[in-house]
N, CA, C and O atoms as a GROMACS GRO file, in nm:
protein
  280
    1UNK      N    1   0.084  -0.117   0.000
    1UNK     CA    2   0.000   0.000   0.000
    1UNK      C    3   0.088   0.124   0.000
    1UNK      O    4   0.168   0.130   0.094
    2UNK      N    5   0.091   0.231  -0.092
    2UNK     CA    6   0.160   0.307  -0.096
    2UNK      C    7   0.138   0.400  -0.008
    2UNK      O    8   0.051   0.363   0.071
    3UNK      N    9   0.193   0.550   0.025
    3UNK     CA   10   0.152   0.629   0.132
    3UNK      C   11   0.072   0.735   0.066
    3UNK      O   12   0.081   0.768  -0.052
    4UNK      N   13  -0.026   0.794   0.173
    4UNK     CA   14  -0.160   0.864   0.123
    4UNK      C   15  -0.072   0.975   0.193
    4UNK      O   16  -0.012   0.968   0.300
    5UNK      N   17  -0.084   1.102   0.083
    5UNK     CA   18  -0.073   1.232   0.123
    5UNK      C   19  -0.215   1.336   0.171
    5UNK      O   20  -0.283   1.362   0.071
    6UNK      N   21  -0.252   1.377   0.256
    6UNK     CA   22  -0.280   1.498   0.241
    6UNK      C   23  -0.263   1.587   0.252
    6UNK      O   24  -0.220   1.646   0.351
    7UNK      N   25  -0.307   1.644   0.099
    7UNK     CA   26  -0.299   1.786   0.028
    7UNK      C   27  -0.340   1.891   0.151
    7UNK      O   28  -0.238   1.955   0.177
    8UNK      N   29  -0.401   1.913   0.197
    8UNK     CA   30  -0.476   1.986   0.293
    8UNK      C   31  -0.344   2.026   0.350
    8UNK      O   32  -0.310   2.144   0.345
    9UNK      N   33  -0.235   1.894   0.427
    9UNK     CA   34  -0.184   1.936   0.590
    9UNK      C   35  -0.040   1.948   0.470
    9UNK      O   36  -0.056   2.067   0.442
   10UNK      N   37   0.031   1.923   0.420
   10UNK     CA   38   0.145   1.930   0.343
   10UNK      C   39   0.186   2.047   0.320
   10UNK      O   40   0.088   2.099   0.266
   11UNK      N   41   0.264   2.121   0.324
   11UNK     CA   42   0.339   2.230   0.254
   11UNK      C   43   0.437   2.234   0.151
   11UNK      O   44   0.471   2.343   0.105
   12UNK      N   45   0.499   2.098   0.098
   12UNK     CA   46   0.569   2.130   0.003
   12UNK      C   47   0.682   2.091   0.045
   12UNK      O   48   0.741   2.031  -0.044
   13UNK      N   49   0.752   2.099   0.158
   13UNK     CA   50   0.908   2.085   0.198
   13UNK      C   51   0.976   1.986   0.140
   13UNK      O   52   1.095   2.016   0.135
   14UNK      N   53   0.946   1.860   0.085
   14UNK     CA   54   1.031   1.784   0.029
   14UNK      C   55   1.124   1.692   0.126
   14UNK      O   56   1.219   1.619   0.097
   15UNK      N   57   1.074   1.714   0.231
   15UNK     CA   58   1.159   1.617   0.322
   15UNK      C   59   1.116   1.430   0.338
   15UNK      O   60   1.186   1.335   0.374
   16UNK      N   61   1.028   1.435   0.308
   16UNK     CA   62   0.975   1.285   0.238
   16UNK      C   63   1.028   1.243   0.116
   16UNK      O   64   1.042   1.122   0.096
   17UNK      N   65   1.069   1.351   0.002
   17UNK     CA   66   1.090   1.278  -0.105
   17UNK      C   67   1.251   1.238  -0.088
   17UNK      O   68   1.318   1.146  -0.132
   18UNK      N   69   1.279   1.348  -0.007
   18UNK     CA   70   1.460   1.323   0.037
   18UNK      C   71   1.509   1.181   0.128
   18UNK      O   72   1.614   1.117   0.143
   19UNK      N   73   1.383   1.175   0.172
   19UNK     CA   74   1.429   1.055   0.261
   19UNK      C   75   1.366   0.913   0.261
   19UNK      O   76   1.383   0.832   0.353
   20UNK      N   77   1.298   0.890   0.161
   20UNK     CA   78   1.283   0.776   0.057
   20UNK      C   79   1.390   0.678   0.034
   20UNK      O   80   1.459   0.743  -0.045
   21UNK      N   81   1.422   0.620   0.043
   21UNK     CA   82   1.557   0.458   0.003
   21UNK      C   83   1.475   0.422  -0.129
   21UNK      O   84   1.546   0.377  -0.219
   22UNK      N   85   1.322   0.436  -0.161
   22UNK     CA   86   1.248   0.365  -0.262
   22UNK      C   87   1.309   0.424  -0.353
   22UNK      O   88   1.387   0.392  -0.442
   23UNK      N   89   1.259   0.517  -0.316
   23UNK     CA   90   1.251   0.667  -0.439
   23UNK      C   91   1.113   0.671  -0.449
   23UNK      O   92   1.120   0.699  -0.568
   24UNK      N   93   0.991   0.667  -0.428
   24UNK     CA   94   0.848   0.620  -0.408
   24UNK      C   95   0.825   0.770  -0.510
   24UNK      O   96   0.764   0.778  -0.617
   25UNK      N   97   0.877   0.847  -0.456
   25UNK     CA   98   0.801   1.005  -0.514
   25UNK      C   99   0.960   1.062  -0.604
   25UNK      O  100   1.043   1.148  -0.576
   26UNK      N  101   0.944   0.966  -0.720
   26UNK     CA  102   1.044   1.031  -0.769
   26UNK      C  103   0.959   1.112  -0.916
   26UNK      O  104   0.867   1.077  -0.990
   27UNK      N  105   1.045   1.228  -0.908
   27UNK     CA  106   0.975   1.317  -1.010
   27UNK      C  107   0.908   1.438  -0.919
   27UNK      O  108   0.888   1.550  -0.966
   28UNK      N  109   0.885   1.413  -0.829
   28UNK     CA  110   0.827   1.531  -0.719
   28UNK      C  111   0.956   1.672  -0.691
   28UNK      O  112   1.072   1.690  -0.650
   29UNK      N  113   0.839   1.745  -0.744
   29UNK     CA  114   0.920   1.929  -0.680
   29UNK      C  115   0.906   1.964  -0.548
   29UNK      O  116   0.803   1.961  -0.480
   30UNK      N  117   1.028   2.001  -0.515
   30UNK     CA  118   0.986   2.098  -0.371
   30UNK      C  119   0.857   2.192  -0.395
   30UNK      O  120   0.802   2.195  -0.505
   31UNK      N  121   0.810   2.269  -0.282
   31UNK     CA  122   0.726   2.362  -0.241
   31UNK      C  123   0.612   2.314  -0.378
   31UNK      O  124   0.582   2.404  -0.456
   32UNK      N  125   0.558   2.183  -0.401
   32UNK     CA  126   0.449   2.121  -0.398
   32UNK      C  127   0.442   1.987  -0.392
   32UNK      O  128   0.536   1.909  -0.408
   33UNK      N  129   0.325   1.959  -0.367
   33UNK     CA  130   0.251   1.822  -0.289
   33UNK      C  131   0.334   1.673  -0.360
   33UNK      O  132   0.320   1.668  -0.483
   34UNK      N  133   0.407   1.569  -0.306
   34UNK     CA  134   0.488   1.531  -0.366
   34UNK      C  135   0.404   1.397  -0.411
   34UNK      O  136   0.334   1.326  -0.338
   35UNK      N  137   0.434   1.380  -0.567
   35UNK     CA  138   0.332   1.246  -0.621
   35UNK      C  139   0.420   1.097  -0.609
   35UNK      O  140   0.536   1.069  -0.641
   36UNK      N  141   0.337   1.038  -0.563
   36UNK     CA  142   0.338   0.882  -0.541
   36UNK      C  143   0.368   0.828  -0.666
   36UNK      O  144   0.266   0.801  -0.728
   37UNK      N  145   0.515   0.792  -0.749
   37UNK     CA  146   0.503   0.784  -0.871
   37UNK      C  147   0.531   0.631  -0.857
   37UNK      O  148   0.487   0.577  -0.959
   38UNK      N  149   0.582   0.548  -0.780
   38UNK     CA  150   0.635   0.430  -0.807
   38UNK      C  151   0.512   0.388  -0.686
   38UNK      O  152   0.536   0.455  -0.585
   39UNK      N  153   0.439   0.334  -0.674
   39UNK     CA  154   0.368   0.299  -0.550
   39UNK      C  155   0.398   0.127  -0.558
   39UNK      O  156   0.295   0.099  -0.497
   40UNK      N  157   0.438   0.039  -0.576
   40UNK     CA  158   0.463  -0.045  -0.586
   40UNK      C  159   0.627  -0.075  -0.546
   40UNK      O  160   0.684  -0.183  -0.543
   41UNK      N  161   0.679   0.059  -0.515
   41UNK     CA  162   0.847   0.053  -0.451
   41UNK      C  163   0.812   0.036  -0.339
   41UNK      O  164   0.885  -0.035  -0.270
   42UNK      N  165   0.682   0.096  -0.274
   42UNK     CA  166   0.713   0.117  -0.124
   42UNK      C  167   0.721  -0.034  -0.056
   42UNK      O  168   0.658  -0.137  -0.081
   43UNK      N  169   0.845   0.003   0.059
   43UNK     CA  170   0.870  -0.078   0.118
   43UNK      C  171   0.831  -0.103   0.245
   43UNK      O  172   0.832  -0.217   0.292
   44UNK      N  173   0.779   0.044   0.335
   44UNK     CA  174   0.707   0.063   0.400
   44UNK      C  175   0.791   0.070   0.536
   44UNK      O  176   0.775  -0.001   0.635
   45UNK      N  177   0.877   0.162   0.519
   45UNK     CA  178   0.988   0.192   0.603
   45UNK      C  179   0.937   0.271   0.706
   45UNK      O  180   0.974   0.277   0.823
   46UNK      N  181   0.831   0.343   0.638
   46UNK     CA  182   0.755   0.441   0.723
   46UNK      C  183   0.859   0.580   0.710
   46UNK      O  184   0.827   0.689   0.665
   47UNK      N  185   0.937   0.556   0.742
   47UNK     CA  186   1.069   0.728   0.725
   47UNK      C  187   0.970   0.818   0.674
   47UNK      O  188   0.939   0.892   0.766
   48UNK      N  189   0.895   0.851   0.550
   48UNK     CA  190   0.838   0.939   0.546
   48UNK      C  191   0.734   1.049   0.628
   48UNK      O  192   0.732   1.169   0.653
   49UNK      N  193   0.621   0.889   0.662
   49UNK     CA  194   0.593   0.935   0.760
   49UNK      C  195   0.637   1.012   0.895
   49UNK      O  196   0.607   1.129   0.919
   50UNK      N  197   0.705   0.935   0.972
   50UNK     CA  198   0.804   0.992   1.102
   50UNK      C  199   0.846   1.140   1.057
   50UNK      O  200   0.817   1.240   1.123
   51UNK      N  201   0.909   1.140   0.951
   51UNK     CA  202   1.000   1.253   0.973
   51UNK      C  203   0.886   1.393   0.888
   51UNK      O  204   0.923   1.510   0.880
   52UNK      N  205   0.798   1.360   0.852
   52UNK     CA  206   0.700   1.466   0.790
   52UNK      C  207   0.663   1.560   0.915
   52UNK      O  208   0.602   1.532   1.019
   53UNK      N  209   0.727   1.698   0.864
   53UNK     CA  210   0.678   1.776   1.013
   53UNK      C  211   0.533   1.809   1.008
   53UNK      O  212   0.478   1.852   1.109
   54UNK      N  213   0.488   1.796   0.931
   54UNK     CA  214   0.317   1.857   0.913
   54UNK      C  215   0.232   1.725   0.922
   54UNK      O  216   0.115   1.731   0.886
   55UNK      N  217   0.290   1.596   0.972
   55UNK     CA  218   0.208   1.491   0.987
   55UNK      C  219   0.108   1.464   0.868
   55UNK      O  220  -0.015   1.456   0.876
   56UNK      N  221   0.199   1.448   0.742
   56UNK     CA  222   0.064   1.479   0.677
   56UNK      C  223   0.062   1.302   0.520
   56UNK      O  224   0.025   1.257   0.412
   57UNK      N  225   0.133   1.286   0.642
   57UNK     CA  226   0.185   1.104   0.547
   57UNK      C  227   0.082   1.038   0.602
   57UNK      O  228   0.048   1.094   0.706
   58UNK      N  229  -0.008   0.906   0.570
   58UNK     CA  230  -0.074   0.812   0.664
   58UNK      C  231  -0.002   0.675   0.564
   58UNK      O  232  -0.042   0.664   0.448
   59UNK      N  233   0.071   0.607   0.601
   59UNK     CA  234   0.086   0.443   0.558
   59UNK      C  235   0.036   0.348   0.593
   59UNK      O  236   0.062   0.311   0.708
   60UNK      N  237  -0.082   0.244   0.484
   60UNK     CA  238  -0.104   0.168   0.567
   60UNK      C  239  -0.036   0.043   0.553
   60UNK      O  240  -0.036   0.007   0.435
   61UNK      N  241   0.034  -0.050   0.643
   61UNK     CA  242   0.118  -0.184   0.625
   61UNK      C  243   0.005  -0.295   0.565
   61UNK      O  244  -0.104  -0.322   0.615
   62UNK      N  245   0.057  -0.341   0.463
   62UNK     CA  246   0.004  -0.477   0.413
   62UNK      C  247  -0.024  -0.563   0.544
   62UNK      O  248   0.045  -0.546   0.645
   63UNK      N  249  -0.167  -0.693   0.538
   63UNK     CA  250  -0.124  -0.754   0.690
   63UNK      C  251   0.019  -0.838   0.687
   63UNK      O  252   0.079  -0.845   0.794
   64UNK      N  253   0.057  -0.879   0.613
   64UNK     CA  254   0.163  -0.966   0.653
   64UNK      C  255   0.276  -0.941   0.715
   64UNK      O  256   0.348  -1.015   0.781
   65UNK      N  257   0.287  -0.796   0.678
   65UNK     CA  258   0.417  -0.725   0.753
   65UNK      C  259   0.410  -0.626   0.863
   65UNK      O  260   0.488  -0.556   0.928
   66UNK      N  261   0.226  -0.662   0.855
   66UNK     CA  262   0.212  -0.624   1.018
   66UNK      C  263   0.230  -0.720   1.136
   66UNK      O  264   0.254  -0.688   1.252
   67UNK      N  265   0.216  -0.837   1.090
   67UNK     CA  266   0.222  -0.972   1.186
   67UNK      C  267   0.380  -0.976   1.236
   67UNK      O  268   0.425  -1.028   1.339
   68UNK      N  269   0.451  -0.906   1.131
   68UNK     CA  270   0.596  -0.904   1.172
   68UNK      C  271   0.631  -0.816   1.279
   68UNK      O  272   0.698  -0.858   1.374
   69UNK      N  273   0.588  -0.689   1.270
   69UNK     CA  274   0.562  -0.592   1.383
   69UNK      C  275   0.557  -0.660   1.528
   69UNK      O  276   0.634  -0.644   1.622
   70UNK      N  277   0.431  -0.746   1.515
   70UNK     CA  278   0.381  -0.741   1.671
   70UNK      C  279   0.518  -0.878   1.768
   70UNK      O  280   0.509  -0.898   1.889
   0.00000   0.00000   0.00000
């Protein structure tokens, strides 16, 4: 499952697309909303999420690699 942006809480900073290992949002500009171009890279590292200061990433984990989690 790739990661859901919202447009709403995002500003643009680019600190998600910088800190990608996928490259998930490659092709994305700073100071706008960064597009999900490979959604099938994600690995689901989460990094984007965490480090998004505007909280504005939601990922959801496939179940199987949530079972790994617990």
């Amino acid at each position: 499952m790739p990661p859901i942006i919202d447009e709403n809480k995002c500003t643009g900073c680019g600190v998600c697309v910088d800190i990608c290992a996928e490259d998930v949002f490659f092709g994305s500009k700073k100071g706008m909303v960064p597009v999900v171009t490979y959604p099938d890279f994600c690995a689901h590292f989460n990094c984007c999420q965490h480090d998004c200061p505007e909280d504005a990433i939601k990922i959801r984990v496939p179940l199987p690699q949530m079972l790994l989690y617990k």
